[in-house]
C-alpha positions in Angstrom: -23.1 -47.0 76.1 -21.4 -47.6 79.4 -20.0 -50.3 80.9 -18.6 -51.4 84.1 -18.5 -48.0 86.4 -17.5 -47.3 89.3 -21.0 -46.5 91.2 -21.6 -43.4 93.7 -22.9 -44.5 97.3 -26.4 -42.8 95.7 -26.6 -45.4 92.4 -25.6 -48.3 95.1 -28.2 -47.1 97.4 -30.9 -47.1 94.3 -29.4 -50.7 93.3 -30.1 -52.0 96.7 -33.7 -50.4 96.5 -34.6 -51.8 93.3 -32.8 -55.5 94.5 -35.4 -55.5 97.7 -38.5 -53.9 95.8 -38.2 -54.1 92.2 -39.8 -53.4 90.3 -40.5 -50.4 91.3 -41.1 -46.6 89.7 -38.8 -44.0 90.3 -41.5 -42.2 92.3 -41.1 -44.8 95.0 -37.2 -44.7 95.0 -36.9 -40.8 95.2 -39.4 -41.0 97.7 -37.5 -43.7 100.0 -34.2 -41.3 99.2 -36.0 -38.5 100.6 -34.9 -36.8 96.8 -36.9 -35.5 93.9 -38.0 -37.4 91.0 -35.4 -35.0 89.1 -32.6 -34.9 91.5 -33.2 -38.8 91.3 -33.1 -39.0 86.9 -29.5 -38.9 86.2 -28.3 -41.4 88.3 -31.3 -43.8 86.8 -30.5 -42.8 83.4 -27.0 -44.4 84.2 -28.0 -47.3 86.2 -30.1 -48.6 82.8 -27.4 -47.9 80.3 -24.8 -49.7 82.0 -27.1 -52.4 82.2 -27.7 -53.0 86.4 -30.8 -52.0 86.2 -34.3 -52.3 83.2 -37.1 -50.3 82.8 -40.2 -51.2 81.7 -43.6 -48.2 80.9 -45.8 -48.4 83.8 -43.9 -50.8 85.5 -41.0 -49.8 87.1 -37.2 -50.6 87.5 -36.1 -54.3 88.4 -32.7 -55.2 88.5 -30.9 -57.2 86.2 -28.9 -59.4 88.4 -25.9 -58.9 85.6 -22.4 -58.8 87.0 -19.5 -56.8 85.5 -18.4 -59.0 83.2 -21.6 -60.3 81.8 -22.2 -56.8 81.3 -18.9 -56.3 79.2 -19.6 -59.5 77.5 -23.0 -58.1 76.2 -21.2 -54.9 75.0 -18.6 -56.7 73.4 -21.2 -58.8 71.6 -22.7 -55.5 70.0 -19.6 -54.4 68.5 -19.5 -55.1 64.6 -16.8 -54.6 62.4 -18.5 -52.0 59.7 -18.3 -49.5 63.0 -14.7 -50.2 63.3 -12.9 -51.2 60.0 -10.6 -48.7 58.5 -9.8 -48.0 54.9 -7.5 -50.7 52.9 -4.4 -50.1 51.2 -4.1 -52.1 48.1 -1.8 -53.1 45.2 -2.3 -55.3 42.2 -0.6 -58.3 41.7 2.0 -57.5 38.9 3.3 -55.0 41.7 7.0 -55.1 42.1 8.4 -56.4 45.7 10.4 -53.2 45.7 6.9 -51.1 45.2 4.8 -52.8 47.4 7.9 -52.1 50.6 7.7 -48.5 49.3 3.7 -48.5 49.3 3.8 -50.1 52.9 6.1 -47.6 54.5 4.3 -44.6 53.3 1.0 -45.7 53.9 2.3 -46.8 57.9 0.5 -50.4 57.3 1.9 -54.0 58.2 -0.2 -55.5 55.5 -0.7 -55.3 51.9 -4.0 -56.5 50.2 -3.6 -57.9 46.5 -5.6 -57.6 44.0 -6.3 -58.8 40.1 -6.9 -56.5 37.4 -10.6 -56.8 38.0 -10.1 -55.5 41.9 -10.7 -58.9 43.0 -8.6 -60.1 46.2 -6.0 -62.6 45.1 -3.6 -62.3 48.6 -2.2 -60.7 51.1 1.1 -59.4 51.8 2.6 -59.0 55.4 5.8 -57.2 56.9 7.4 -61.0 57.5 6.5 -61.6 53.2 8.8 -58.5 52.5 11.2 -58.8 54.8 12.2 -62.4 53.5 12.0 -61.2 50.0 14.6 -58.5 51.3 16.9 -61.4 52.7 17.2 -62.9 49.6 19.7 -62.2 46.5 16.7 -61.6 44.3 16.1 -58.1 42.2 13.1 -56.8 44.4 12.5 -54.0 41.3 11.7 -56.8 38.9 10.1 -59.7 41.5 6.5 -59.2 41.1 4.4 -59.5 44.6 2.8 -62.6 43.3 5.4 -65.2 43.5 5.8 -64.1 47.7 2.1 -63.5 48.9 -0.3 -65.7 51.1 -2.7 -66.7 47.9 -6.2 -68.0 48.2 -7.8 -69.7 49.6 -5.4 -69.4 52.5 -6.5 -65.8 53.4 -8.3 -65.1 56.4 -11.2 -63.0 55.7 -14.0 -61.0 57.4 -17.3 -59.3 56.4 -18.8 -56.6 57.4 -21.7 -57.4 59.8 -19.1 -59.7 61.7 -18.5 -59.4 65.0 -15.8 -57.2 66.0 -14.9 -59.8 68.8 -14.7 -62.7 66.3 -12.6 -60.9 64.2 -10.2 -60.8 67.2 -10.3 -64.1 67.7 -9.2 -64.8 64.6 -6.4 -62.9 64.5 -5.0 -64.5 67.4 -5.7 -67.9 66.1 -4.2 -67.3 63.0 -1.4 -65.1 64.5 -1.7 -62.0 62.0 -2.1 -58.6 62.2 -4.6 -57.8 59.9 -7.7 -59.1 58.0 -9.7 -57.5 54.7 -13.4 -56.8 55.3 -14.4 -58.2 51.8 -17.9 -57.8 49.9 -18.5 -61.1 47.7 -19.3 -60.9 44.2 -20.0 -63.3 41.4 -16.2 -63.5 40.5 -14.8 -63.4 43.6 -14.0 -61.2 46.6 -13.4 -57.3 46.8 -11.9 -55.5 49.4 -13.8 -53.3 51.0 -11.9 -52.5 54.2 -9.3 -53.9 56.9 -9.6 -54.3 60.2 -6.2 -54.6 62.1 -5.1 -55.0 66.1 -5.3 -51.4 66.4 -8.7 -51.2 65.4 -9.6 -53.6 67.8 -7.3 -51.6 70.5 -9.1 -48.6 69.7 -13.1 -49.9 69.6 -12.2 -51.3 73.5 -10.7 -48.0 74.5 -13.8 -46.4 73.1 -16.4 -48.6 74.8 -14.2 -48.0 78.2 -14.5 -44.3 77.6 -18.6 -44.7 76.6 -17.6 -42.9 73.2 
């Protein structure tokens, strides 16, 4: 898809066509362009994915009338988290505080999801929940992950036909850094991805770059 471009003096001269006569077929523009029906194509072909302009068989081209950031909106609004969710890293509960800093520097995360010995999500461990534990006097080898974690039902969850845009949301609201993409079940929830502030970062630089 592509999104808010910055348009050749051809592509604004076919915008202002289409604004005056639309609709109209790309016959009629090339022709008023003194151009080829081919010569013509590519710009059109650009013109309708970024959304200025709609096409209809038979018809013809009419413009949309969308600005910039209604287009972006749109985009934004077609963005769903199963595109963009990356794989989890997850401990079970009886996990010792020691093991579960150990798990989160070698796996490069800043959360930690928690899980029961049926798989089932039971909380949620961030940098800050370690790095307190770490303050204290306690034996981190022998505290168990439970007694620090965010518990339910005080975990911020996601599925994943959300949108990726409500996810963000979210996140800021709640001021985290990640959230588990979770399938329900009839016990309970499983984890079934993440989706973090980089993955977010990463789907806007792709729809910037039309990837």
């Amino acid at each position: 898809m592509v999104l808010t471009i910055e348009l050749n003096k051809r592509q604004e001269q076919i915008l202002e066509i289409v604004k005056e006569n639309g609709p109209i077929t790309g016959e009629n523009i090339a022709d008023q362009l003194n151009l080829t029906r081919a010569t013509l194509r590519p710009d059109l072909a650009i013109l309708t994915m970024a959304g200025y302009l709609d096409a209809r068989p038979r018809v013809g081209y009419f413009y949309t009338g969308k600005t910039g950031v209604q287009l972006l909106t749109e985009n934004l609004n077609k963005l769903y988290v199963k595109d963009y969710q990356s794989i989890p890293v997850v401990i079970n509960e009886n996990v010792s505080v020691y093991d579960a800093i150990v798990t989160m520097f070698l796996e490069d995360v800043g959360t930690l999801f928690v899980v029961d010995q049926e798989s089932l999500l039971v909380g949620v461990l961030s940098r800050k929940d370690l790095l307190r534990a770490s303050i204290g006097k306690q034996e981190l080898s022998s505290l168990p992950v439970n007694i620090i974690m965010t518990r339910m039902p005080n975990i911020t969850m996601c599925i994943r036909d959300d949108l990726l845009i409500d996810v963000a949301k979210k996140l800021i609201e709640k001021q985290i850094d990640a959230m588990p993409v979770v399938k329900e079940t009839d016990n309970g929830f499983e984890v079934v991805g993440r989706v973090t502030k980089t993955n977010i970062a990463k789907a806007l630089v792709a729809l910037a770059e039309d990837r």
